[in-house]
C-alpha positions as CSV (number, residue, x, y, z in Angstrom):
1,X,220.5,91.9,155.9
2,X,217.6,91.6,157.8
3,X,215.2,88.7,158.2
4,X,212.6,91.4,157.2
5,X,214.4,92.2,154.1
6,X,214.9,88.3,152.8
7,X,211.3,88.1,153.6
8,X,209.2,91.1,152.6
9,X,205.6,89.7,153.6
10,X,206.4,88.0,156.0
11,X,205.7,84.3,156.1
12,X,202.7,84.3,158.7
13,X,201.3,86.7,156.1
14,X,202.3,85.2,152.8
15,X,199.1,82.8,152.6
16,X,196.4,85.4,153.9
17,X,197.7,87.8,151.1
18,X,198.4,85.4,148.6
19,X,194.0,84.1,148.8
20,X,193.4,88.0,149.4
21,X,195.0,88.4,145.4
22,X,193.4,85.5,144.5
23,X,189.8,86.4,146.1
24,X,190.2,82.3,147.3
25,X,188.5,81.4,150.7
26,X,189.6,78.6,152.6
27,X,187.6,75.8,153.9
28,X,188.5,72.8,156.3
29,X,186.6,69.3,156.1
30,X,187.1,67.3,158.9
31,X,185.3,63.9,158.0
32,X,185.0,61.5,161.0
33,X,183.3,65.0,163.1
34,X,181.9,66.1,160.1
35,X,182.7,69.3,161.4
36,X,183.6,72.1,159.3
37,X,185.7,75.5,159.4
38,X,185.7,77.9,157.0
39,X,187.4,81.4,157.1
40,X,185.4,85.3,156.7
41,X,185.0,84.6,152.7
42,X,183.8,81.5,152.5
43,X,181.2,82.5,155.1
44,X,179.7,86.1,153.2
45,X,179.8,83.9,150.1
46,X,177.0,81.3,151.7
47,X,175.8,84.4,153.6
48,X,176.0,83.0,157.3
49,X,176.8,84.8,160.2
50,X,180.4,84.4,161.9
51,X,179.5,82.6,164.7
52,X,177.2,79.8,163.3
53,X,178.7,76.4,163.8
54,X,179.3,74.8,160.0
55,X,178.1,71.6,159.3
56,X,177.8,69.7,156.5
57,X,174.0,70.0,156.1
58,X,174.8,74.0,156.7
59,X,177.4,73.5,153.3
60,X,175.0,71.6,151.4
61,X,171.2,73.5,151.7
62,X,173.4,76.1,150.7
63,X,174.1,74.8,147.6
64,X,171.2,75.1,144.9
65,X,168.6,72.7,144.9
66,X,169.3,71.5,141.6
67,X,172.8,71.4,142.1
68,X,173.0,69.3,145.5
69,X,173.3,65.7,143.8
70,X,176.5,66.5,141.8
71,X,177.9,68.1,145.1
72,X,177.4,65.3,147.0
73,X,178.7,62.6,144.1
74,X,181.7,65.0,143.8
75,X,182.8,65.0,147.5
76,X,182.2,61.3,147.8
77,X,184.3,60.2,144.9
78,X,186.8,62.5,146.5
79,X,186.6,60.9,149.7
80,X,187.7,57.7,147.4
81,X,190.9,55.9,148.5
82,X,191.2,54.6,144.9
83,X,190.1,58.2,143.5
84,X,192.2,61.2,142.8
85,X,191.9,62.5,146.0
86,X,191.0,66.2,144.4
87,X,187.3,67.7,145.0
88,X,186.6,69.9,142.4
89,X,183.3,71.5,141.5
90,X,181.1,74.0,140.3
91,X,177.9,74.9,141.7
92,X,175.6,77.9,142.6
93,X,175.0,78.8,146.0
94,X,172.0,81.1,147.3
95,X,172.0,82.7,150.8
96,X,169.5,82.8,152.7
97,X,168.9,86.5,151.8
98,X,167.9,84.8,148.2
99,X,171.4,85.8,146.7
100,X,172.6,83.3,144.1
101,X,176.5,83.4,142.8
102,X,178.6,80.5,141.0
103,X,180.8,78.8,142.9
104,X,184.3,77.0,142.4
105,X,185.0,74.7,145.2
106,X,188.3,72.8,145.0
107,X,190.4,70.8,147.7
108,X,192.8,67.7,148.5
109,X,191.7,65.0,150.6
110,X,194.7,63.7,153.0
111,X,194.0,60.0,154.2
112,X,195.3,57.8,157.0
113,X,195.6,54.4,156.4
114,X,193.5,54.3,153.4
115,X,191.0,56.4,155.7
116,X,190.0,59.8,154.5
117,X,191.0,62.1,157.5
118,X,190.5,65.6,156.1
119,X,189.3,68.1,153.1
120,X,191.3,71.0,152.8
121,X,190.9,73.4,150.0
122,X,189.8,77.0,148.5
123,X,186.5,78.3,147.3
124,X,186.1,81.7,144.7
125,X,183.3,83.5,143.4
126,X,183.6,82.5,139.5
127,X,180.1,84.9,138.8
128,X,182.3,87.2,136.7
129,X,183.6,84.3,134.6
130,X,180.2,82.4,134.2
131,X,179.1,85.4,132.9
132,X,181.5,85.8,130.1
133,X,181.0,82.2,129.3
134,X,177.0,83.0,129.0
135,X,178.0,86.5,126.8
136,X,180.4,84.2,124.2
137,X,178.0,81.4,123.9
138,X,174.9,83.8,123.4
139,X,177.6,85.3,120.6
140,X,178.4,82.4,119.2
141,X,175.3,81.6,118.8
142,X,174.2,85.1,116.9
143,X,176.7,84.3,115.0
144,X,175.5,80.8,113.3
145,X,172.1,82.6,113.3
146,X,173.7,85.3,111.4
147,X,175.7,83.0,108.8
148,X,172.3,80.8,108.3
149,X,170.6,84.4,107.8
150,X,173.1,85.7,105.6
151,X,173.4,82.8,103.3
152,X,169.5,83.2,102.7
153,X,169.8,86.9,102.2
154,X,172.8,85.9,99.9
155,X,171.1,83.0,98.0
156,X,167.7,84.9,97.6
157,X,168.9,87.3,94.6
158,X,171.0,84.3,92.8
159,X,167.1,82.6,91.5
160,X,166.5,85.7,89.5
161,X,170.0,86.3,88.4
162,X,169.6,82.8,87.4
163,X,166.6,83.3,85.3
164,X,167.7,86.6,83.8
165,X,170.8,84.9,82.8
166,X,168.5,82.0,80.9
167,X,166.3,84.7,79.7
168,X,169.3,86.2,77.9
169,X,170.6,83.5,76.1
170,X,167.6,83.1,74.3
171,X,168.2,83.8,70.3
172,X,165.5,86.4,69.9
173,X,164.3,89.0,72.5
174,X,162.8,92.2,72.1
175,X,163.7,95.7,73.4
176,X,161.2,95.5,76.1
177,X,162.0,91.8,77.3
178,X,165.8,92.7,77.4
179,X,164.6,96.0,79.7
180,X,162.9,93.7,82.1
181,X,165.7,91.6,82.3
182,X,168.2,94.2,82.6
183,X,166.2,95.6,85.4
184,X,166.6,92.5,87.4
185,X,169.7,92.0,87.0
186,X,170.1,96.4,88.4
187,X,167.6,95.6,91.0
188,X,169.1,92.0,92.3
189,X,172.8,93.3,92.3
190,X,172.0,96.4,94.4
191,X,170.0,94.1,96.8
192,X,173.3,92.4,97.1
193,X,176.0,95.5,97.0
194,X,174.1,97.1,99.7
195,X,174.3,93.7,102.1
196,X,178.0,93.7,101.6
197,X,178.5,97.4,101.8
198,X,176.6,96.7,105.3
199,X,179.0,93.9,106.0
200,X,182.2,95.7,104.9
201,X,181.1,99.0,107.1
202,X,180.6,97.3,110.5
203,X,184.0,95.6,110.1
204,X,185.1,99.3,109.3
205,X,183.5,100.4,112.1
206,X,184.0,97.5,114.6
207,X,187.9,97.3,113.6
208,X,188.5,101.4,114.0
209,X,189.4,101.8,110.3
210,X,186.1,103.8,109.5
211,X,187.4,107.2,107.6
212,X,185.1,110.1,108.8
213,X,184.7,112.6,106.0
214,X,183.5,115.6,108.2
215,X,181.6,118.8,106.7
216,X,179.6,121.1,108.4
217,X,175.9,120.2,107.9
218,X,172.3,120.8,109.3
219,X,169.8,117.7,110.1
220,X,167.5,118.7,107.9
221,X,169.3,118.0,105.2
222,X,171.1,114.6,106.6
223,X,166.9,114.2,107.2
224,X,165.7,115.1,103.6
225,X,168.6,112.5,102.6
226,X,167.7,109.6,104.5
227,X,164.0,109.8,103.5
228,X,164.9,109.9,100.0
229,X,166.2,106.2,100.9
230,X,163.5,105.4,103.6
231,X,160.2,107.0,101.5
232,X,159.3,104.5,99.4
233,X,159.5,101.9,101.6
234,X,157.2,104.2,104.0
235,X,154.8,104.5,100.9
236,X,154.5,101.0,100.4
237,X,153.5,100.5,104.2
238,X,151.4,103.6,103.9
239,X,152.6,104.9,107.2
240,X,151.9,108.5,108.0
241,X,155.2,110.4,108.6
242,X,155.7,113.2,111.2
243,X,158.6,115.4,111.0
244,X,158.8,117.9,114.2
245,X,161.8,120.0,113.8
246,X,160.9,123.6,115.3
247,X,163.4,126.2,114.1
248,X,166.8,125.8,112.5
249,X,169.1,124.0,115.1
250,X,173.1,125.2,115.3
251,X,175.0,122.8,112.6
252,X,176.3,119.8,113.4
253,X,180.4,118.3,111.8
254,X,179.3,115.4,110.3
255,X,180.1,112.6,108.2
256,X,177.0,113.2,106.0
257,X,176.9,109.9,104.1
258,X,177.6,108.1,107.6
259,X,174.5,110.1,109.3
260,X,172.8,109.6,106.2
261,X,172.8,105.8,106.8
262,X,172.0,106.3,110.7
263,X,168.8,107.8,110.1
264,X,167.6,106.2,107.2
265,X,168.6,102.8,109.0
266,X,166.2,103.9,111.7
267,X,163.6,105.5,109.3
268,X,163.5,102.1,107.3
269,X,163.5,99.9,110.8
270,X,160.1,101.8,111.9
271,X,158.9,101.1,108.8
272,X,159.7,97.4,108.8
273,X,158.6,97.3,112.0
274,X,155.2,99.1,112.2
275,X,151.8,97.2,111.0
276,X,150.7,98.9,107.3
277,X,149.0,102.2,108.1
278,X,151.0,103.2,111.2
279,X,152.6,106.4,112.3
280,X,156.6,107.3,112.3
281,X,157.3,110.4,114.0
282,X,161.1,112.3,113.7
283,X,161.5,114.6,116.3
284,X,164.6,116.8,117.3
285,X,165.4,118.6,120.3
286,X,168.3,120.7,121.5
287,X,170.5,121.2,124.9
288,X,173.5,123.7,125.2
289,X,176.0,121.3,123.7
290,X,173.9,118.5,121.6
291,X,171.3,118.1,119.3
292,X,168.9,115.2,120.2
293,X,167.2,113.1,117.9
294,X,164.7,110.2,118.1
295,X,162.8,108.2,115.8
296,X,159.4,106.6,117.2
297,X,156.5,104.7,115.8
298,X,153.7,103.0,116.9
299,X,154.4,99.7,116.0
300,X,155.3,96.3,117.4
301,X,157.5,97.3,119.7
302,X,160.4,95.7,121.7
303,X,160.2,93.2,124.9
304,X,162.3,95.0,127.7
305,X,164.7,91.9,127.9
306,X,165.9,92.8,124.3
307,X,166.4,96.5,125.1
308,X,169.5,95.4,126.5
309,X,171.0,93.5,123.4
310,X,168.8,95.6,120.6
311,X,172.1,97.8,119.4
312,X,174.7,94.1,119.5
313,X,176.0,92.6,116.3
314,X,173.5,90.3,114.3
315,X,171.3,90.8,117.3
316,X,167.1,89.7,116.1
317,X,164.1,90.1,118.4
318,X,162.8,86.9,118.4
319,X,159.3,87.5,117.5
320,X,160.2,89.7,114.4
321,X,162.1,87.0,112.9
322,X,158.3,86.1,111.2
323,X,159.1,89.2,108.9
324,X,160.5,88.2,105.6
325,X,162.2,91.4,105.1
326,X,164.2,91.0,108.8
327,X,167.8,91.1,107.5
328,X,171.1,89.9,108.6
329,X,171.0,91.8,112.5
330,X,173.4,94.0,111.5
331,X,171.1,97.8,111.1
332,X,171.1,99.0,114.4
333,X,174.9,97.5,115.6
334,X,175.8,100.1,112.6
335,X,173.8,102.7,113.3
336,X,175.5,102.3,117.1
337,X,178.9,102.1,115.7
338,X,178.5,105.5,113.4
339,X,176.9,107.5,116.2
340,X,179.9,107.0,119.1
341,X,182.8,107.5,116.3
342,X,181.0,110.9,115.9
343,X,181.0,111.2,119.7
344,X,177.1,111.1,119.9
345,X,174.8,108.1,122.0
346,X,171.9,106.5,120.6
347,X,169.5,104.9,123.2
348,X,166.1,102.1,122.0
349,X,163.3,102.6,124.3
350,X,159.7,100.6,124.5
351,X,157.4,99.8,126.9
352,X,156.8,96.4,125.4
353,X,155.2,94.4,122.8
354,X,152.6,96.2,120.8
355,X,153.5,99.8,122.4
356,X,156.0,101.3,119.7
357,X,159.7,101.7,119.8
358,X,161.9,104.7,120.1
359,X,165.2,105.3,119.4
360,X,167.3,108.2,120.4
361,X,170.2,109.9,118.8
362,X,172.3,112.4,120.8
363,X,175.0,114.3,118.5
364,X,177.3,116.9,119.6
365,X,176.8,120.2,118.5
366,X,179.4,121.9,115.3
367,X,182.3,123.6,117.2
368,X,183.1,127.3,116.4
369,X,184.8,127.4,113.2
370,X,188.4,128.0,113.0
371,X,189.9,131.1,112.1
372,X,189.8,129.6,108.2
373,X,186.4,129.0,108.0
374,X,187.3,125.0,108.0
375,X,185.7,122.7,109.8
376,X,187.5,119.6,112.0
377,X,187.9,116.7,110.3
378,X,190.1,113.3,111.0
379,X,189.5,109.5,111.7
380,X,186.5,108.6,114.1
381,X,188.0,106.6,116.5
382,X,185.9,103.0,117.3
């Protein structure tokens, strides 16, 4: 057998590939020069050129400003005899091209009698993993938001329950007392079946187990059925309500109860949403292969940094949380869910505070029918 074959990389190659895998760069400390090497990587990640001579000033006004004093405190207790020998830190570094990236510096110090001789170690690019960490704790906090939201929303009906409860233990009542009762006990119980029915369809939804019951439908009846949800709510805001829907559109293979709650989700949102007196305008479009859909009003509108997160589970703009009637955060991570397990997009768009919202439902259009007459129908997939 070959020396080739017992040794595949080859061992003058084994490191070089081994940081390659590992996207590690490799730095060397000498401490009595102060003199420092450090290989390609390391160098594009502090963004200096190849032949610049690397000093420890060069390392350290690369770091962040507000991130130099821990730098320096790590490499000095490394430098320890009595330490752990081991530098380990995290940082941010920005170039000089005004590029800023996390950093993950580690290394052992080797000494000579008690002396510190020499810092050898790796340095990788940990943006990707900073950013996950930012992504799980903004979740994590939405979620506490949304349990201290939801146990309002939950504890809101109980008061009246309550007092309808007390009402009806009282010895004599009449007919018309017991009606008003009886109607807030309807009224306070569907307040409360329709949050859970929320909750139990995004875990439907988020979880893949969402059962789409497809029929072939136009929008303007998945519209006329959403308003019938979405009116009164209009009413009471006295918004003025645009429908612009030229011509009859090609059908569309539908959930319709699932649609149903997309648009009068969106329809209700514009009303929440828009000062008393506003306008709410549902529009619909066509291409060769989709029907397009958007919802707009003039009302308070969306920031552009919460465009990005607007659609994300028990996601609130901050400066609608004022509204009493804000809800759990949960509307439009539905309304997203039910559009892409009917292979449609939905898009929110704003240009800021005060300037209206839009949002923007793209479905594809009904497929020719099958030789039956039936329509496809199955499991939306999440």
């Amino acid at each position: 057998m070959t020396p080739e074959a017992l040794d595949p990389c080859g061992s003058a190659d084994r490191l070089r590939i081994a940081t390659d895998a590992a996207e590690l760069g490799i730095h060397e400390y000498d401490v009595a020069s102060q003199r420092i090497i450090w290989d390609a990587r390391v160098r594009r990640m502090w963004g200096v050129a190849e032949d610049l001579p690397i000093t420890y000033d060069v390392f350290i006004d690369g770091v962040h400003a507000d991130d130099r004093a821990a730098v320096n405190s790590a490499v000095e207790q490394s430098l320890l005899y009595h330490g752990s020998h081991r530098y380990d830190a995290e940082f941010r570094v920005v170039t000089p091209a005004g590029v800023e990236r996390w950093i993950r510096a580690t290394g052992h110090v080797r000494f000579d009698d008690r002396r510190p001789v020499c810092l050898i170690g790796t340095v990788q690019d940990i943006g990707r993993y900073k950013a996950l960490e930012d992504a799980l704790r903004a979740a994590d906090k939405r979620k506490d938001e949304f349990l201290a939201t939801l146990s309002h929303e939950l504890r809101g009906p109980l008061a009246p329950l309550a007092m309808a409860a007390h009402v009806l233990s009282h010895p004599q009542l009449d007919r018309q007392r017991v009606a008003e009762t009886a109607a807030i006990i309807l009224r306070q119980t569907g307040r409360m079946t329709a949050l859970l029915d929320d909750l139990l369809d995004v875990a439907r939804v988020t979880s893949g187990k969402l059962e789409l019951k497809r029929v072939r439908t136009s929008l303007s009846a998945i519209v006329e059925a959403s308003l019938e949800t979405a009116r009164p709510k209009i009413a009471e805001h006295q918004h003025e309500l645009i429908l612009e829907m030229p011509g009859e559109p090609q059908p569309l293979d539908v959930d319709p109860l699932r649609m149903t709650q997309v648009f009068s989700n969106l329809l209700s949102n514009a009303a929440k949403y828009t000062n008393r007196g506003g306008r709410i305008t549902v529009r619909s479009s066509q291409t060769h292969d989709s029907l397009v859909v958007s919802v707009s009003d003039n009302g308070i509108g969306l920031p552009a940094a919460a465009l990005p997160m607007v659609f994300d589970l028990f996601s609130q703009v901050e400066s609608s949380k004022v509204r009493s009637e804000n809800g759990l955060g949960i509307g439009l991570a539905l309304v997203k869910g039910l559009v892409e397990l009917h292979g449609g997009t939905v898009s929110a768009h704003s240009a800021g505070a005060g300037q209206g919202s839009e949002f923007v439902v793209s479905l594809p259009l009904a497929h020719a029918e099958s030789p039956d007459g039936g329509v496809p129908t199955g499991r939306g997939r999440g």
